[in-house]
GUSE-449674 format. One line per field, with one value per residue (C-alpha): residue number from 1; z, x, y. Coordinates in nm, 3 decimals. Each point is the difference from the previous one (the first is absolute). Example, Ala and Ser with C-alpha at 12.3 -4.5 7.8 and 13.67 -1.06 7.14 Angstrom:
n	1;2 .
zz	0.780;-0.066 .
xx	1.230;0.137 .
yy	-0.450;0.344 .
END
This chain:
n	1;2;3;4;5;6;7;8;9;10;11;12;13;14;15;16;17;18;19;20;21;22;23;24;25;26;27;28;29;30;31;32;33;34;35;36;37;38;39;40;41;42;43;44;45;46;47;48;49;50;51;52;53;54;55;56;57;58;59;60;61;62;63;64;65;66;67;68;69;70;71;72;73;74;75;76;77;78;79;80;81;82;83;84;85;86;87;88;89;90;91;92;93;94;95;96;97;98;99;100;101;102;103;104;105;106;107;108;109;110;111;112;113;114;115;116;117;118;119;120;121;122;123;124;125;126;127;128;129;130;131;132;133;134;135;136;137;138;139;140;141;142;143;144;145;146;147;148;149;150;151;152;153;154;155;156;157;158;159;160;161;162;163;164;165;166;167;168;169;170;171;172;173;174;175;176;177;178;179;180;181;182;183;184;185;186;187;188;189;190;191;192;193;194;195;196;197;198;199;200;201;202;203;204;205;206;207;208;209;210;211;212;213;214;215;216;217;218;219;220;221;222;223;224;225;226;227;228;229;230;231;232;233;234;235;236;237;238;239;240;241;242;243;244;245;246;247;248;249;250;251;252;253;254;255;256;257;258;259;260;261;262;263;264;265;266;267;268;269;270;271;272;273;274;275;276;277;278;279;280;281;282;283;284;285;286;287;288;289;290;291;292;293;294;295;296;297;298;299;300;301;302;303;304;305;306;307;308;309;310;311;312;313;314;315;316;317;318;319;320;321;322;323;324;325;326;327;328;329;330;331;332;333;334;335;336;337;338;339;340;341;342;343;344;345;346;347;348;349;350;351;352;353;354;355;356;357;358;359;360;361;362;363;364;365;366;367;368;369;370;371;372;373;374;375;376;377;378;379;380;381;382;383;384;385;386;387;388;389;390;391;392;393;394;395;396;397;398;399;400;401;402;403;404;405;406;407;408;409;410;411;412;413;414;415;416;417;418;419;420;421;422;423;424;425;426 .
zz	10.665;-0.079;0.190;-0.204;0.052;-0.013;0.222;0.269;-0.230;-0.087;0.056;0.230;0.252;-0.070;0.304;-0.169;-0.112;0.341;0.205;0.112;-0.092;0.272;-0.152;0.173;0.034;-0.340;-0.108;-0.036;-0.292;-0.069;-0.335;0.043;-0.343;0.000;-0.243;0.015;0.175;0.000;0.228;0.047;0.148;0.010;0.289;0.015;0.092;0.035;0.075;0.161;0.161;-0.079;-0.111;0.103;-0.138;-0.182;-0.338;-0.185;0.114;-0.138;0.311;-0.005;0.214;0.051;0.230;0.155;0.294;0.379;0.115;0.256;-0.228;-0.040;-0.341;-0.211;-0.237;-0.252;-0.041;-0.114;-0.292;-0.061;-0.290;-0.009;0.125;0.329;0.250;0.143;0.239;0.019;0.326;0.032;0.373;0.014;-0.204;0.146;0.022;-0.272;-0.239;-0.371;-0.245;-0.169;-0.131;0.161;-0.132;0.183;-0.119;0.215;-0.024;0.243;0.090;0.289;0.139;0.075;0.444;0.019;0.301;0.244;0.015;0.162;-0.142;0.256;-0.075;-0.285;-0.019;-0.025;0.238;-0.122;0.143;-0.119;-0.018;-0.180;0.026;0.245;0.305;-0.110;0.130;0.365;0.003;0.253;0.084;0.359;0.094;0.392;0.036;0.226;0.014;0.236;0.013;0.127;-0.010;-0.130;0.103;-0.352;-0.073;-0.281;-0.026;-0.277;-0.110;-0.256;-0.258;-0.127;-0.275;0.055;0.023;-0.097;0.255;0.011;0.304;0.284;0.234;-0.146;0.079;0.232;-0.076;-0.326;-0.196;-0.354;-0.339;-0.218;-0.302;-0.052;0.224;0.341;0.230;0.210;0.303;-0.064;0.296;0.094;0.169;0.038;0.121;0.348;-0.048;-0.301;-0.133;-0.349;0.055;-0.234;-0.129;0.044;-0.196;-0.093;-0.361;-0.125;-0.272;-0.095;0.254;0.315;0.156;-0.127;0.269;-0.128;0.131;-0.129;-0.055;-0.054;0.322;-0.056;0.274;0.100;0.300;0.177;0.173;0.351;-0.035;0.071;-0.215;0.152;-0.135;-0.026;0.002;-0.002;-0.207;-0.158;0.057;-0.290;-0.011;-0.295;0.034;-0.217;0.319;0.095;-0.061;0.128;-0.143;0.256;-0.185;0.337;-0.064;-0.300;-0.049;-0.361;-0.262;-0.157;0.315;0.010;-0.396;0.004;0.299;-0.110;-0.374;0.148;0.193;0.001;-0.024;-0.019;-0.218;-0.320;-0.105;-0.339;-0.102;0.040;0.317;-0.020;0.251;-0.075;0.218;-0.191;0.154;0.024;-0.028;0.156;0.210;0.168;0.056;0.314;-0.028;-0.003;0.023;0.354;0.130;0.381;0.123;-0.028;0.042;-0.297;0.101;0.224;-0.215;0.258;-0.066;0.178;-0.036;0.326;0.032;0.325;-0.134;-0.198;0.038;0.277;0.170;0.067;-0.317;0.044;-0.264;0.125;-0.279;-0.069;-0.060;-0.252;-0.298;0.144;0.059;0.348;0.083;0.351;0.060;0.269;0.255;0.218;0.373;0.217;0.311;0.165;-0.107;-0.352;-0.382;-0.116;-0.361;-0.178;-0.199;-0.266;-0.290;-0.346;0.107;0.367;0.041;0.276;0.304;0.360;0.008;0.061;0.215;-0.064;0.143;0.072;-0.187;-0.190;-0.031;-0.048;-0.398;-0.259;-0.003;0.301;0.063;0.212;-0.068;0.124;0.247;-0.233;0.242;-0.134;0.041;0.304;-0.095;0.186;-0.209;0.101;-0.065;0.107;-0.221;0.098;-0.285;0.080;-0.268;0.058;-0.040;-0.258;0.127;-0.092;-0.178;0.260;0.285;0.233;0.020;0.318;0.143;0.023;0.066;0.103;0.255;0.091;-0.261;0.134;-0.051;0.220;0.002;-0.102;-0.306;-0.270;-0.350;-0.004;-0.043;0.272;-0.048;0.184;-0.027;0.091;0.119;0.177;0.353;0.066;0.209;0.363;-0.014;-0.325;0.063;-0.264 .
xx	4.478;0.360;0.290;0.183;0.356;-0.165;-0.254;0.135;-0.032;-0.343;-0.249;-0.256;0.319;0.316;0.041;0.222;-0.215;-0.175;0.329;0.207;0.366;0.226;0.351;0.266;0.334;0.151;0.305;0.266;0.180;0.372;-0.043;0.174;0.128;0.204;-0.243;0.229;0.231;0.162;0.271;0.341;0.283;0.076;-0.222;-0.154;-0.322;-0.188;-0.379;-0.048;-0.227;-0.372;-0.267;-0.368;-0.239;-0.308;0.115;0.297;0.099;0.314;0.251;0.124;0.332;0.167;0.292;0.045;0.139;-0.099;-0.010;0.224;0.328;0.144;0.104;0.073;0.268;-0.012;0.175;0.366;0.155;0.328;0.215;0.352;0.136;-0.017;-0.258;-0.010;-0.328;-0.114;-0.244;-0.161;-0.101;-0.160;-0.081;0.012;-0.395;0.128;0.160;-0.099;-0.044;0.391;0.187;0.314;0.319;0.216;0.331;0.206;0.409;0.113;-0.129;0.237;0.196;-0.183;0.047;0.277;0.077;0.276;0.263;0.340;0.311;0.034;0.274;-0.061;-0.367;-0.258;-0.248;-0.285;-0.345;-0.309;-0.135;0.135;-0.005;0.131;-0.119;0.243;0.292;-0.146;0.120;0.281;0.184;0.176;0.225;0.054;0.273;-0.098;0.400;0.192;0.426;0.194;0.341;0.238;0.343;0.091;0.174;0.189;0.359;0.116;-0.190;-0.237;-0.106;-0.353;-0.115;0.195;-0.232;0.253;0.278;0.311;0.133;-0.129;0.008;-0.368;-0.141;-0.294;-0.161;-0.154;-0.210;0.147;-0.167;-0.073;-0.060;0.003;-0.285;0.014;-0.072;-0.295;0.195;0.209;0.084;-0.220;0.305;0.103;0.317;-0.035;-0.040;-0.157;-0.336;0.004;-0.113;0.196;-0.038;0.344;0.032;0.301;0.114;0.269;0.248;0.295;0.078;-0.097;-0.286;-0.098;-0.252;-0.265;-0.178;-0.348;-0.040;0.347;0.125;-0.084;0.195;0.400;-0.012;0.315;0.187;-0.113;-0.419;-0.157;-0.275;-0.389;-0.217;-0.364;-0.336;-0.300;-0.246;-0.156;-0.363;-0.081;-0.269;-0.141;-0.284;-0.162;-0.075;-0.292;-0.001;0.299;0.099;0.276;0.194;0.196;0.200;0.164;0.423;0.143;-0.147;-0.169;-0.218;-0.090;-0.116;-0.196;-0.182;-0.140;-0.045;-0.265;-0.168;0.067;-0.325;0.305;0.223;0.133;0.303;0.156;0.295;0.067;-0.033;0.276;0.094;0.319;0.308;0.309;0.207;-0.181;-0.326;-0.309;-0.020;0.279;0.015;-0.113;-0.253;0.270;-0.215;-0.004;-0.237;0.143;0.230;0.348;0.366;0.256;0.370;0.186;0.302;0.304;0.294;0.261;-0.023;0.049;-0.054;-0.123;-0.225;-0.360;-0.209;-0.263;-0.234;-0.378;-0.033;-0.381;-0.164;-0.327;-0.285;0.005;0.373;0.168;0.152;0.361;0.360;0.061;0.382;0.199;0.316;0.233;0.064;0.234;-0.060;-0.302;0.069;-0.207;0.213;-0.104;0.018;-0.220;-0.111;-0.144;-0.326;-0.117;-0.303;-0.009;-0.338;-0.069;0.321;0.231;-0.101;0.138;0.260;0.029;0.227;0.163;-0.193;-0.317;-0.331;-0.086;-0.318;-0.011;-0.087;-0.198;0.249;0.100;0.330;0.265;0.400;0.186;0.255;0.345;0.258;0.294;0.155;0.262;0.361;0.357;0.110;-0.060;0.164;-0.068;0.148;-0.020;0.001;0.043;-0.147;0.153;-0.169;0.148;0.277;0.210;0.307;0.343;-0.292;0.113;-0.201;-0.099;0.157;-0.284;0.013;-0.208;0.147;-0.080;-0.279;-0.137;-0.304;-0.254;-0.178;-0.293;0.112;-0.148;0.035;-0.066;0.134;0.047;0.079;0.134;-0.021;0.243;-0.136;0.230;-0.116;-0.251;0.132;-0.079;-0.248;-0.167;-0.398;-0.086 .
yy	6.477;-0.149;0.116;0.242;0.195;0.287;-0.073;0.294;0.270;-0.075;0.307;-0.160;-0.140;0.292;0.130;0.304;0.229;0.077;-0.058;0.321;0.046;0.195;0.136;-0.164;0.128;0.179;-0.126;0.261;0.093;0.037;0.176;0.335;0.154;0.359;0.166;0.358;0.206;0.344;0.059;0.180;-0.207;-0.333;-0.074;-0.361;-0.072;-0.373;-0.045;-0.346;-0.255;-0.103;0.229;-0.101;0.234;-0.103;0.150;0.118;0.303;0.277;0.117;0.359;0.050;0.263;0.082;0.348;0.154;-0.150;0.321;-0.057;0.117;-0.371;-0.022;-0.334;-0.059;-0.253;-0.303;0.072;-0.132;-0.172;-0.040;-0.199;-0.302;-0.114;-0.088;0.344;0.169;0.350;0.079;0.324;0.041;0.304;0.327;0.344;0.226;0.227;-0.248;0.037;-0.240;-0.064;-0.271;-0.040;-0.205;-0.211;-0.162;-0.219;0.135;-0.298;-0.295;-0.017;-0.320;-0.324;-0.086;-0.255;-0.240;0.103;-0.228;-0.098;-0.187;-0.260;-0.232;-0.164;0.055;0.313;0.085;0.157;0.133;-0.208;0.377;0.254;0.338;0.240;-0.219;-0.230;0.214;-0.046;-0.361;-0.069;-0.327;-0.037;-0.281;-0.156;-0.240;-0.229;-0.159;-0.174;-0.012;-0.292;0.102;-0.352;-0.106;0.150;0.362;0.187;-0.097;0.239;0.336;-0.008;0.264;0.094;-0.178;-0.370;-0.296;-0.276;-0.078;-0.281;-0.185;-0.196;0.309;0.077;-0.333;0.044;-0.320;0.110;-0.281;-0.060;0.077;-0.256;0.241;0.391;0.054;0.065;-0.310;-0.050;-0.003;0.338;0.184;0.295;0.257;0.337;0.192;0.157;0.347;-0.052;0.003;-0.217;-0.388;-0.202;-0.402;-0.204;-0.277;-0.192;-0.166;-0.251;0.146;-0.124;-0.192;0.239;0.192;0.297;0.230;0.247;0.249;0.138;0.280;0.134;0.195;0.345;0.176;-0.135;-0.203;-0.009;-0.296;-0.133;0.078;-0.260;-0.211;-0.004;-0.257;0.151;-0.137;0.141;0.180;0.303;0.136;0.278;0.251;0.116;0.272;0.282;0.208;-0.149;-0.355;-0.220;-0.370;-0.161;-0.258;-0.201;-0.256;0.060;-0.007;0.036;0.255;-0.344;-0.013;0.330;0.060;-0.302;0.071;0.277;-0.087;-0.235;0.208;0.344;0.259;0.260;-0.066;-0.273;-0.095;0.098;-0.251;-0.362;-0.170;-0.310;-0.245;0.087;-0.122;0.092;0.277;0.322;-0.168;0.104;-0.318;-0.029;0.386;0.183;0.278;0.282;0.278;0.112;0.311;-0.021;0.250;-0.130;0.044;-0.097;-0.100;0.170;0.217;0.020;0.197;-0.228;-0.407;-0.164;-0.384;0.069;0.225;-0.183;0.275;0.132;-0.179;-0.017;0.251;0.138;0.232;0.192;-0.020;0.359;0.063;0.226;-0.164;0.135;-0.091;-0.033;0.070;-0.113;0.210;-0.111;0.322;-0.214;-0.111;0.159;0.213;-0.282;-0.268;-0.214;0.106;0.310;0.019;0.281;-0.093;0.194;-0.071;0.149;0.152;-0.064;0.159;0.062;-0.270;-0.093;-0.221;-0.300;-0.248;-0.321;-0.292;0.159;-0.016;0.366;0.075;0.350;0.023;-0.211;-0.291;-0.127;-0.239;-0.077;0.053;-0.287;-0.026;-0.111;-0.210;0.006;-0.323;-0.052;0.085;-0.062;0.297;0.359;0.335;0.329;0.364;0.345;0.275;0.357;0.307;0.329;0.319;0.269;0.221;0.256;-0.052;-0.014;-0.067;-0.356;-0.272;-0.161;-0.347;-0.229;-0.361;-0.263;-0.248;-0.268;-0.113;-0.282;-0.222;-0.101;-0.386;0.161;0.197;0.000;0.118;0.387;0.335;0.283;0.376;0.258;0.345;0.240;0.354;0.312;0.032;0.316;0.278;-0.038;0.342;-0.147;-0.038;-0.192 .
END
C-alpha cells in the first residue's frame, strides 16, 4: 500500500477510538453580564474575577443585614464645581434609610507660608501652614573691636553719612564710582552698636567721607572709632530641626546661603550682588537677637565723660531703661549712685570705679580726674530759716576759708539745729 496523508486516521492503525481522554484543566470564563437588579439607594455593587463551573449558571445576590447592627451607606453623590470628597465613617445601629444633603457655605482660606520682611528680601517657609509660624532665626556675633588712633572732632547728628574736612580722615580708601569700594572700612562708634562702611570720594576738588548706613543715633565729639572684624553665625530652626549658617557677614551672605540650601525656608525677592550704598553686600546683618544695651542718654556733657565701662547685659534681661542718679559722696568715701530699672525697679547703688553686678547689666562708672589747675576758690552760702517779722538775725561768718592740697571739687553742708535741753532723753 502507498503512503498516504491520511494514513494515521486509517481504521485498522487510529489509535483514537480505543484511547481514553482525561479533562484537563477548564479554562475560566470572564463573561459576567448584569442580567437585573432592584435596589433602593445608590449603592454600587461589582461582581469580579473568573468563574469555573462546567456550565452557565444565573447568580442571585442579595444584600441584607450582618446581623451584627453595622449598617452601609451608599456611595455619596456630588454636584458643583470643585474637586470636593464626602467620607461616611460609620452609621449608628438604629439609623434608617434617608438621604441627607450637604452644601458647602465656605470653603475656607488656602495654608500660606509664614514669612518675614528681612531687609530687602522675604523669608518664607518651604511649608505652609500653621507650622510655618514655628520658624525662628537667631543671630551670634562672633566680632572683634580694635579701637584706631581716630575719634570724633565735632558732634554728629542721626541720619548724616556725608561729612567735609580732613578731621574725618581715618585712612578711608577712595571710590572710584557710586559704589562703595572693596576696601571700605568696617567701623563703629564706641558705645554704639551700628557697623558702618567708610569710604572716601573726590568732588570738586576735595574729599568727601561717607558713612553707610546713615548714623542713626547722634554721636557726640571725642568717641572714639573701632574698626571691627569678624563674623556672624545664624540659626534658623522650625523647633526641631536647626540649619547653622557660620561664616556669613552682609545680608548678601546670609540670603544666599540659605536660598541654596535651606530645608526651612526660601527667599522671596531678588538676591543682587549689589554694592552701592545701602546694598545688601556691603551691609552687615543688622538683625541682632542678643541681649544688648543702646547708647548711653546723659543729662550733663562732660568731655571727660565717654560713657561706662565693661557694659554687660545678662541673657534674660528686661527690655528697660536703666537710670544712674548721682546721691553725692558715700559715708565710706567715693561717689554713690542710685540705680533704678523701668521694671526691675529700685536697685543698690552703685559706686564710682567699681564693677556693679547687682542687676541684669553689669558696668563700671569711671573715675573722672579733673585736670590739675593753679586756680582754686572756695564760697560759703548761708540759707536762713523763716522768722517772724521784727525777729534779729544771727551774726554768722565763716573765717578763715581756706583750701587744703587735696581739695577737690565738691560741695559741703551744714546744718544748723537749737541745742536740746540738758534733761531731754531723746
Amino acid at each position: 500500500m502507498a503512503d498516504s496523508c491520511n494514513r494515521i486516521l486509517a481504521n485498522n492503525s487510529n489509535l483514537i477510538p480505543g484511547g481514553t481522554v482525561t479533562v484537563s484543566a477548564q479554562r475560566a470564563s470572564t463573561d459576567i453580564r448584569l442580567l437585573s437588579q432592584s435596589r433602593t439607594g445608590g449603592g454600587r455593587m461589582a461582581v469580579t474575577g473568573p468563574y469555573t463551573g462546567a456550565a452557565d449558571t444565573e447568580i442571585d445576590i442579595e444584600v441584607t443585614e450582618s446581623g451584627t447592627g453595622a449598617l452601609t451607606a451608599s456611595e455619596p453623590s456630588l454636584a458643583g464645581v470643585g474637586n470636593g470628597e464626602i467620607r461616611i465613617t460609620a452609621m449608628g445601629v438604629g439609623a434608617v434609610a434617608e438621604t441627607f444633603t450637604f452644601s458647602l457655605l465656605d470653603a475656607g482660606t488656602p495654608d500660606v507660608a509664614g514669612e518675614l520682611e528681612f531687609f530687602g528680601v522675604t523669608l518664607a517657609a518651604r511649608v505652609p501652614g500653621a507650622s510655618s509660624n514655628d520658624l525662628e532665626v537667631s543671630v551670634t556675633r562672633n566680632l572683634t573691636d580694635t579701637p584706631t588712633q581716630y575719634s570724633t572732632l565735632a558732634d554728629t547728628s542721626a541720619g548724616e553719612d556725608t561729612f567735609d574736612g580732613p578731621e574725618w580722615d581715618w585712612g578711608q580708601p577712595p571710590a572710584t564710582g557710586g559704589n562703595i569700594p572693596p576696601g571700605a572700612l568696617r567701623i563703629r562708634f564706641n558705645g554704639f552698636p551700628t557697623i558702618h562702611r567708610a569710604w572716601k570720594r573726590w568732588e570738586a576738588g576735595r574729599f568727601i567721607y561717607r558713612l553707610d548706613p546713615p548714623l542713626p543715633f547722634d554721636v557726640p565729639a571725642n568717641t572714639r572709632v573701632l574698626s571691627v572684624s569678624g563674623d556672624y553665625t545664624v540659626a534658623l530652626t522650625d523647633g526641631i530641626v536647626v540649619e547653622n549658617y557660620p561664616g556669613v557677614v552682609t545680608i548678601y551672605d546670609l540670603v544666599t546661603a540659605i536660598e541654596a540650601r535651606s530645608a526651612l525656608a526660601t527667599v522671596r525677592g531678588a538676591i543682587a550682588l549689589d554694592t552701592a550704598p545701602g546694598g545688601m553686600a556691603v551691609t552687615d546683618i543688622p538683625l541682632r537677637t542678643d541681649a544688648h544695651a543702646l547708647p548711653i542718654n546723659a543729662s550733663v556733657k562732660s568731655a571727660l565723660f565717654t560713657g561706662l565701662d565693661g557694659i554687660t547685659v545678662a541673657s534674660d534681661a528686661p527690655t528697660e531703661n536703666l537710670t544712674l542718679e548721682y546721691l553725692g559722696r558715700a559715708t565710706g568715701g567715693g561717689d554713690a549712685w542710685s540705680v533704678t530699672g523701668g521694671v526691675q525697679g529700685t536697685l543698690p547703688n552703685a559706686s564710682t570705679g567699681v564693677a556693679y553686678t547687682s542687676g541684669k547689666v553689669g558696668f563700671t562708672i569711671p573715675e573722672l580726674t579733673p585736670p590739675a589747675s593753679t586756680v582754686a576758690r572756695i564760697a560759703a552760702t548761708v540759707n536762713l530759716v523763716s522768722r517772724d517779722e521784727g525777729e534779729g538775725l544771727p551774726a554768722i561768718c565763716f573765717k578763715p576759708l581756706k583750701l587744703g592740697v587735696l581739695a577737690s571739687d565738691k560741695s559741703v553742708t551744714f546744718t544748723y539745729r537749737r541745742r536740746p535741753p540738758a534733761d531731754c532723753v531723746c
